[in-house]
C-alpha positions as a Markdown table, in Angstrom:
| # | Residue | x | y | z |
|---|---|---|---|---|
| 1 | Unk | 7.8 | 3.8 | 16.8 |
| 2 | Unk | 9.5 | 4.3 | 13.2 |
| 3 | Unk | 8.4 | 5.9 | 10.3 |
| 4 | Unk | 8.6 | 5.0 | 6.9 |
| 5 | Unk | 11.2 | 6.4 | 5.2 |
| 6 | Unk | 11.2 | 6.3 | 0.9 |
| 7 | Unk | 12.7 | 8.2 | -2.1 |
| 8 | Unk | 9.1 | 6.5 | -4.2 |
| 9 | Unk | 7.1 | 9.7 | -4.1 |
| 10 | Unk | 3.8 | 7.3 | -4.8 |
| 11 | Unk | 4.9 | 4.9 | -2.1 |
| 12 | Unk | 4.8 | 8.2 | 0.5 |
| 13 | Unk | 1.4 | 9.1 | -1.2 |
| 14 | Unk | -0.2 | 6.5 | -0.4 |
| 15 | Unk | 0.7 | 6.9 | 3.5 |
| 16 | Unk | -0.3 | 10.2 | 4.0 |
| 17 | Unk | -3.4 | 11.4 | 5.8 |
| 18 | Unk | -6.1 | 12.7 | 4.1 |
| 19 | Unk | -6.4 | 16.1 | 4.4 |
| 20 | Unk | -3.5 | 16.6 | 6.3 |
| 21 | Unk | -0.5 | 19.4 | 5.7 |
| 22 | Unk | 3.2 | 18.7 | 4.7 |
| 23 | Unk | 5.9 | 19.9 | 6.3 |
| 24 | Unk | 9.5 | 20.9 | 4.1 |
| 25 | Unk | 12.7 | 20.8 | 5.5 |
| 26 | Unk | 15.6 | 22.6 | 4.7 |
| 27 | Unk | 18.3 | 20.5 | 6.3 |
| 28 | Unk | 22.0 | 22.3 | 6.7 |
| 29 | Unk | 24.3 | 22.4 | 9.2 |
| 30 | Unk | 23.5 | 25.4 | 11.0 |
| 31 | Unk | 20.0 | 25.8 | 10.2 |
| 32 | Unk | 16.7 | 23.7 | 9.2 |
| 33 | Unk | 14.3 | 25.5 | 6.9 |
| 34 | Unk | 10.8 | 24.5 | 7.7 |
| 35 | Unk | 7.6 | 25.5 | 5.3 |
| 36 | Unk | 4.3 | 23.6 | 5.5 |
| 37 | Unk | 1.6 | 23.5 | 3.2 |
| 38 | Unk | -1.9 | 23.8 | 3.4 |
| 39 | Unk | -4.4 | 20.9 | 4.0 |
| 40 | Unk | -5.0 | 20.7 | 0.3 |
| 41 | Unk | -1.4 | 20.1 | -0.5 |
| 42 | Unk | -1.6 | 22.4 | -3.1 |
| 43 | Unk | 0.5 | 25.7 | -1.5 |
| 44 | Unk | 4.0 | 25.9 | 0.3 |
| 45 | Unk | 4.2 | 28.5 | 2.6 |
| 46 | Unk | 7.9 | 29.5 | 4.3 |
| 47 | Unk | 7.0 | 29.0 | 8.2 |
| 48 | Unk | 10.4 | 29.4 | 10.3 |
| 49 | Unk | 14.1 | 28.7 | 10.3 |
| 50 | Unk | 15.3 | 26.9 | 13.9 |
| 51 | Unk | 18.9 | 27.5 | 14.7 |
| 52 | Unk | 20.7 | 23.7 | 15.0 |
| 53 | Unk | 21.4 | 22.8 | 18.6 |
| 54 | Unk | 21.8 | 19.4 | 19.0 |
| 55 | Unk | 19.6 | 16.3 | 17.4 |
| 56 | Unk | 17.4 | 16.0 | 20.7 |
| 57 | Unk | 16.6 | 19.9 | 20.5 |
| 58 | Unk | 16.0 | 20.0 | 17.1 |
| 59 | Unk | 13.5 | 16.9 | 17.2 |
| 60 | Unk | 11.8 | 18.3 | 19.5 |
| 61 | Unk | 11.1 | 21.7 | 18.3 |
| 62 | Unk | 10.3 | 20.2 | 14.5 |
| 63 | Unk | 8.1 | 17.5 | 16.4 |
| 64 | Unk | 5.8 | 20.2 | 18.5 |
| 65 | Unk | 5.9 | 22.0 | 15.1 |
| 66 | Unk | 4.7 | 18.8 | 13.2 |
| 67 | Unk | 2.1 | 18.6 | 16.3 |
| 68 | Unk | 1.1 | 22.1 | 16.2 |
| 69 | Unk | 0.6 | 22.2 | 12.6 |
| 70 | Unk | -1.2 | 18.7 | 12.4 |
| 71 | Unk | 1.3 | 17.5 | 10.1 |
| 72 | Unk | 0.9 | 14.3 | 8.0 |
| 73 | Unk | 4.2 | 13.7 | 6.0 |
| 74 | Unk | 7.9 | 14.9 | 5.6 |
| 75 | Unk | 9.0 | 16.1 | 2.3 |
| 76 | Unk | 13.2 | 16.2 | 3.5 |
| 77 | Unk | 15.2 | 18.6 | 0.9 |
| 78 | Unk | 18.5 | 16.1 | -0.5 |
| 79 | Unk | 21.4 | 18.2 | -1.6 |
| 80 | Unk | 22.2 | 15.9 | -4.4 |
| 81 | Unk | 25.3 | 17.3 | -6.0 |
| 82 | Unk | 24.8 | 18.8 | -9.4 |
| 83 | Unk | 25.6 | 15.3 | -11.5 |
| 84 | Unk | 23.0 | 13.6 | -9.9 |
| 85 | Unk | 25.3 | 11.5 | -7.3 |
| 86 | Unk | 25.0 | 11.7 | -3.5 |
| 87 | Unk | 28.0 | 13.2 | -1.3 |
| 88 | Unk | 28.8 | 13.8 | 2.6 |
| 89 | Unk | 25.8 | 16.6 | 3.0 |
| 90 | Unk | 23.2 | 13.4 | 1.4 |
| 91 | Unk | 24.4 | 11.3 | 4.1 |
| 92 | Unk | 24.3 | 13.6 | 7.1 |
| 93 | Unk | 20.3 | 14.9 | 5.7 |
| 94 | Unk | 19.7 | 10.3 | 5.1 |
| 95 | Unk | 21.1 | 10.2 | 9.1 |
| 96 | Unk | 18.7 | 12.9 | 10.1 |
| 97 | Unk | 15.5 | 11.4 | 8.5 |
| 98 | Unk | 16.7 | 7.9 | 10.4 |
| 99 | Unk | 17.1 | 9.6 | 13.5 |
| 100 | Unk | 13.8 | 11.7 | 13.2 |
| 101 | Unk | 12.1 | 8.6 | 12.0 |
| 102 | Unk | 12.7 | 6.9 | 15.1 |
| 103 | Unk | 10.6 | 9.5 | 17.2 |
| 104 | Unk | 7.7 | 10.0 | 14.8 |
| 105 | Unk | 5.4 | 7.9 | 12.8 |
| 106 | Unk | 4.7 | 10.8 | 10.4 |
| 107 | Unk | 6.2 | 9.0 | 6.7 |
| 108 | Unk | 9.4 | 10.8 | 5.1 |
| 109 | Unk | 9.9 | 11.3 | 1.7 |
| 110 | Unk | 13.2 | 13.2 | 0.0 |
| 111 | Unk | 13.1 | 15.7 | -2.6 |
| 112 | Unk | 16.6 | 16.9 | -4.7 |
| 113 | Unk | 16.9 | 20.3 | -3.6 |
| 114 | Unk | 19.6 | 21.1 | -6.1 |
| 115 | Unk | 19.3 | 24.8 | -7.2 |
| 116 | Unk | 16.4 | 25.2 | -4.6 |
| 117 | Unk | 18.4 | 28.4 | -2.4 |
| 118 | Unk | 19.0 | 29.9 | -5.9 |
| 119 | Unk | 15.2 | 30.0 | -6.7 |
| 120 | Unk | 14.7 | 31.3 | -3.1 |
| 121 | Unk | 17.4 | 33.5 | -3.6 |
| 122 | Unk | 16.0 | 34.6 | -7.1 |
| 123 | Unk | 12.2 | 35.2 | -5.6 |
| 124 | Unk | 13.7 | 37.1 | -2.6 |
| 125 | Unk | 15.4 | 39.4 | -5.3 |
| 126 | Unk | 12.5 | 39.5 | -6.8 |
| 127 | Unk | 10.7 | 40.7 | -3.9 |
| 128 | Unk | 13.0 | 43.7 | -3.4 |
| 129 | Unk | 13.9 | 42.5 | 0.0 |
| 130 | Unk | 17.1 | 43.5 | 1.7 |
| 131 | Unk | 20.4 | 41.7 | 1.8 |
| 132 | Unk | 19.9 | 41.6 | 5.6 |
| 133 | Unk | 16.4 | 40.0 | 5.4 |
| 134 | Unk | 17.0 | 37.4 | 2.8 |
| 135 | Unk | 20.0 | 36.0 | 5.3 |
| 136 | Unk | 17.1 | 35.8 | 7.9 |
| 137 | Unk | 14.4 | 34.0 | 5.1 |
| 138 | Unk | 16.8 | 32.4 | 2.8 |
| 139 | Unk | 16.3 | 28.8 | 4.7 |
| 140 | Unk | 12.4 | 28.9 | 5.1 |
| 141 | Unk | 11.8 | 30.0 | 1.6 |
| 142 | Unk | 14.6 | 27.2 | 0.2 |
| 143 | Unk | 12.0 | 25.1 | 1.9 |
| 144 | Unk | 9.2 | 26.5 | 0.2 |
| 145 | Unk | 10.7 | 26.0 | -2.4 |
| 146 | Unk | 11.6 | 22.2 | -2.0 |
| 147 | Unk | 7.8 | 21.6 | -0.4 |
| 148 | Unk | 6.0 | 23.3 | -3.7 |
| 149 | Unk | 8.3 | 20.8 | -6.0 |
| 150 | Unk | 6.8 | 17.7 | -3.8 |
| 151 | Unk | 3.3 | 18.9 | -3.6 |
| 152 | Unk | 3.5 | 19.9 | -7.7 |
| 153 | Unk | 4.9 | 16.2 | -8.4 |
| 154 | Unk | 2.4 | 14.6 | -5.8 |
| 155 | Unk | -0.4 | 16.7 | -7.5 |
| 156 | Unk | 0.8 | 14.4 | -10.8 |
| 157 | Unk | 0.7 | 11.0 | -8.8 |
């Protein structure tokens, strides 16, 4: 079991399930933001944060998630840094979608997430929410944020 794993957003397209949701992660070291969309793909809605454990606990609380959900593709959040090129965080978030892709079949795609916790952080603001509750949300909405970006570009394809 492996899933395909591609930066060619019309190359995961043409993969997916029809009239199945995304999921959007938020991959950081302590946290993984996760948002999925609804079966039209045209809506991002922040879902849940899970603390990191280890990879195998992770997995397997994204996978039931993925099951729950009836999830049809990955859209992975890549911290590209600002001029484009790809650092240390890129190739720890690259090593998760490898290891993940050996325990799903459900395709991968990556989105640059650059600036994406600053629009979260912006919209939380926005939303006169509390300093204490944006900590809590910030990771779920960064995902929302990275899923809406995908669906908006496959929405173009």
């Amino acid at each position: 079991m492996s899933a395909l794993i591609t930066d060619d957003m019309a190359e995961f397209k043409a993969t997916l399930p029809v009239m199945a949701p995304l999921a959007g992660l938020d991959f950081g070291d302590k946290t993984i933001g996760v948002a999925i969309s609804d079966r039209l793909r045209s809506v991002a809605s922040p879902t849940t944060t899970i603390r990191r454990k280890k990879f195998t606990l992770d997995a397997e609380a994204l996978l039931a998630l993925f099951k729950e959900r009836e999830v049809g593709g990955i859209v992975l959040g890549l911290p590209r840094n600002m001029d484009g090129s790809e650092g240390p965080r890129c190739q720890k978030t690259r090593a998760f979608a490898r290891n993940l892709a050996q325990l799903t079949e459900i395709p991968i795609t990556f989105w640059d997430e650059r600036l994406s916790s600053v629009a979260a952080d912006r919209a939380m603001l926005e939303a006169d929410m509390s300093r204490a509750k944006r900590a809590e949300k910030i990771d779920q909405v960064a995902a929302g944020v990275i899923l809406q970006g995908a669906l908006d570009r496959l929405g173009h394809l």
